[in-house]
C-alpha positions as CSV (number, residue, x, y, z in Angstrom):
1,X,101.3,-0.5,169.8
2,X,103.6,-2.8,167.7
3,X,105.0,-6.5,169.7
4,X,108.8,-6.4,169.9
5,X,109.1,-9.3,167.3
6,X,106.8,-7.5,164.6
7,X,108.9,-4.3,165.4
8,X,112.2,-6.2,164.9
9,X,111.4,-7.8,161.8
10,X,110.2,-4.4,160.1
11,X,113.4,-3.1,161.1
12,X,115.6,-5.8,160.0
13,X,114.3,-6.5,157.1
14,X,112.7,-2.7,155.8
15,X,115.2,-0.2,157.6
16,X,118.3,-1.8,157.1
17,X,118.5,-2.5,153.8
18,X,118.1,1.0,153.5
19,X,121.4,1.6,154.7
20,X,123.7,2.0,152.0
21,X,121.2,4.9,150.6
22,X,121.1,6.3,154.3
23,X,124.4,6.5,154.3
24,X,125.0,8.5,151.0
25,X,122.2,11.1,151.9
26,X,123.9,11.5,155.4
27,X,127.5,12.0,154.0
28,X,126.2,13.9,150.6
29,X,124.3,16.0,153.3
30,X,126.2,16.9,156.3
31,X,129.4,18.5,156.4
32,X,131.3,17.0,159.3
33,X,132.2,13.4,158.5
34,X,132.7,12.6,162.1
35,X,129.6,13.2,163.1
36,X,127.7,10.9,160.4
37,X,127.7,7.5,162.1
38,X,126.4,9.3,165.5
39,X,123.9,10.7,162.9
40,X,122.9,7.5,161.7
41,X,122.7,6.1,165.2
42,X,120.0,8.5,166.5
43,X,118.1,8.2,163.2
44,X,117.7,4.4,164.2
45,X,116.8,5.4,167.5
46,X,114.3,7.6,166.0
47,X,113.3,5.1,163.9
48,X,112.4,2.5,165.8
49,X,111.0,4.5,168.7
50,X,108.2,5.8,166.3
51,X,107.4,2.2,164.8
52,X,106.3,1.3,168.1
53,X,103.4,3.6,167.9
54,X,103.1,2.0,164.1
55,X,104.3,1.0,161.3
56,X,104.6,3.2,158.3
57,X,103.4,1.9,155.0
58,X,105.7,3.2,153.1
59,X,109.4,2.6,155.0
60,X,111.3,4.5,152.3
61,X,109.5,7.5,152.6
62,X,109.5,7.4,156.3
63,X,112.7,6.5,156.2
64,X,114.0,9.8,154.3
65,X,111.5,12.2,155.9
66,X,113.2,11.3,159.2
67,X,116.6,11.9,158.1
68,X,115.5,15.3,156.5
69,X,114.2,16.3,159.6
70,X,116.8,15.2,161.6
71,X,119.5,16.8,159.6
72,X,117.6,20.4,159.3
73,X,117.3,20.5,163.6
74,X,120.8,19.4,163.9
75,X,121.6,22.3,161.6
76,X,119.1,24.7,162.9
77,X,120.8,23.1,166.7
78,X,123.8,24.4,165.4
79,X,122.7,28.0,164.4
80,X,124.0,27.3,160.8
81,X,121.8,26.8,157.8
82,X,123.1,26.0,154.6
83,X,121.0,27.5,152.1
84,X,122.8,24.5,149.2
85,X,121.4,22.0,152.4
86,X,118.2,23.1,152.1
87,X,117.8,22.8,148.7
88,X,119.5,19.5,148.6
89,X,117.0,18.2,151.4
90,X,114.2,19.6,149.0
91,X,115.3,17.7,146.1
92,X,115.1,14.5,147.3
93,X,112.9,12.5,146.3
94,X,110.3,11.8,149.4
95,X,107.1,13.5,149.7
96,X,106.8,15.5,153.2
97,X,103.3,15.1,154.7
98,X,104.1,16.4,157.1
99,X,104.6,20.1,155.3
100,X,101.8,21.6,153.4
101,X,101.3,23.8,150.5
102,X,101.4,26.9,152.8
103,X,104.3,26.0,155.0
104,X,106.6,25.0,152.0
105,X,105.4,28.4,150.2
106,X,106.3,30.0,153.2
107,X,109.7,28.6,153.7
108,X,110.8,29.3,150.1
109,X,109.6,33.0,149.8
110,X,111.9,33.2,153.1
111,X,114.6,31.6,151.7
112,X,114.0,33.9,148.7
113,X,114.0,37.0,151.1
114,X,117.4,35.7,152.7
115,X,118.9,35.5,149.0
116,X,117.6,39.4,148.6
117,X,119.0,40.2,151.5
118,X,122.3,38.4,151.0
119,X,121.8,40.6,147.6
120,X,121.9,44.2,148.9
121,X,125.4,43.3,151.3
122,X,128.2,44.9,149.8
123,X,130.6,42.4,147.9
124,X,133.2,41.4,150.4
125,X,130.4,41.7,153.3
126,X,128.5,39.0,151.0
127,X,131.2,37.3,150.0
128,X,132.4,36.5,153.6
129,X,129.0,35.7,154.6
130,X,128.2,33.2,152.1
131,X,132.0,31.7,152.7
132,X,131.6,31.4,156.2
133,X,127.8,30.5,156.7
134,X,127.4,28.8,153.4
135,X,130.5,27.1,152.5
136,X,130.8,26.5,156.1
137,X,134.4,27.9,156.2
138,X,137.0,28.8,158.9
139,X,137.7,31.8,159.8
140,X,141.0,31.4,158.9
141,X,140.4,29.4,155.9
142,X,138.0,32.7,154.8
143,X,140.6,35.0,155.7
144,X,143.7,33.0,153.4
145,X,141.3,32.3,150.4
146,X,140.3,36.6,150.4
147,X,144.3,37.5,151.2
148,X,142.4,39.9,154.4
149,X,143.1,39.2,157.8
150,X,141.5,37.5,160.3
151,X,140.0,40.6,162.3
152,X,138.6,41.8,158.7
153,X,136.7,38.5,158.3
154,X,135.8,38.8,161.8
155,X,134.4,42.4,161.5
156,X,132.7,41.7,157.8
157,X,130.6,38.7,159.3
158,X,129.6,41.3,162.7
159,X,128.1,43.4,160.0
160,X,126.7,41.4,157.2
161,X,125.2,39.3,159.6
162,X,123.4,42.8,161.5
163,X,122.3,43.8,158.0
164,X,121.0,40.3,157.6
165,X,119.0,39.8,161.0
166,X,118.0,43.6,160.2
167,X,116.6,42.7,156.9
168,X,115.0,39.7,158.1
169,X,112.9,41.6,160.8
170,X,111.8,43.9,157.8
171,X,113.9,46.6,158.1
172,X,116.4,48.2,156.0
173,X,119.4,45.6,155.6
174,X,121.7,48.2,156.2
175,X,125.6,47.6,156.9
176,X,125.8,49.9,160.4
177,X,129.6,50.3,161.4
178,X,130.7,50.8,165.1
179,X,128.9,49.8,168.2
180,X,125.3,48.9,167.8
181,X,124.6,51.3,170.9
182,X,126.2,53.8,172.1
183,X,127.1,53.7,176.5
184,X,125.2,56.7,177.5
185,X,127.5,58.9,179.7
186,X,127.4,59.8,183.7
187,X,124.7,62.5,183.8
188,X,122.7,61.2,180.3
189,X,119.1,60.2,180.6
C-alpha cells in the first residue's frame, strides 16, 4: 500500500506530464469528442486507484496500457468495434503484459476471420456495414453518401450483420432475406 503523499507526488509529477500525449491518443482514438475529457477523467481515476496497490516502474507504459484498455471496453460497452481502432491501439508503442503470445495470436486470426467474413458480403451489404460500423456513420449520413434510402440502409445492415454473427459462429456467412423464423400457424407443431 502506497502513503497519500508518495501517491500524490507520482501522480503529479509522472502522470501529468503525460497529459498532452494522453490527450492526442484519446482524441486520435475515439470518435466522439465530447466524450474525451470524461475519458480522460476516469483514466485518472483509474490511474491513481491502481497506484495505491503500487507504483509501476515504468509510468509511461502503464500509463498507455490503461488508456488502451479503457478505450477497447468503452468500445466493446458500446457494442461497436472499429476494426482501424484496433489496429491503431496495436500500433502504439507500449508493450501489453498483460496479453500474451497466444491471446494476441488469437485476437488477430479473429480479426482476420471478421475481414473474410466482411469479404464474402455482397458489395453494398459490405459497403454499408463497413460505413456504418467502421466509419461509424449515421444512418442517414450512410444512406445520402450511397444515394439509397434510409429503410435500404436499414435492411442491408439487418442482413450483413446476420451473415456476419453467422460467419463468426462458424457457419456459412450467408445473406438470409425475410424473417429469421417463420410464426408457426394455429394447428402447427
Amino acid at each position: 500500500m502506497v502513503d497519500a503523499q508518495r501517491l500524490d507526488d507520482w501522480f503529479l509529477s509522472e502522470v501529468m506530464p503525460l497529459e498532452p500525449a494522453l490527450m492526442r491518443f484519446l482524441r486520435r482514438n475515439w470518435r466522439n469528442t465530447s466524450e474525451i475529457a470524461d475519458l480522460r477523467q476516469e483514466l485518472y481515476m483509474k490511474l491513481y486507484d491502481a497506484g495505491r496497490a503500487g507504483l509501476p516502474t515504468q509510468t509511461r507504459a502503464f500509463v498507455f496500457r490503461a488508456a488502451r484498455n479503457l478505450l477497447i471496453n468503452r468500445a466493446l460497452r458500446e457494442q461497436v468495434v472499429s476494426i482501424e481502432l484496433v489496429a491503431d491501439l496495436e500500433a502504439l508503442d507500449v508493450a501489453d503484459a498483460s496479453a500474451g503470445p497466444e491471446r494476441q495470436t488469437a485476437a488477430r486470426q479473429e480479426l482476420r476471420r471478421l475481414q473474410v467474413g466482411l469479404d464474402r458480403l455482397p458489395p453494398r451489404c459490405r459497403e454499408v456495414v463497413v460505413l456504418r460500423r467502421i466509419e461509424g456513420l449515421s444512418q442517414r449520413e450512410v444512406a445520402g453518401r450511397l444515394g439509397v434510402g434510409e429503410d435500404t440502409v436499414e435492411k442491408q445492415m439487418v442482413y450483413g450483420m446476420r451473415a456476419l454473427i453467422d460467419f463468426m459462429l462458424g457457419g456459412s456467412g450467408k445473406i438470409r432475406r425475410g424473417p429469421a423464423a417463420r410464426p408457426a400457424k394455429a394447428g402447427e407443431l
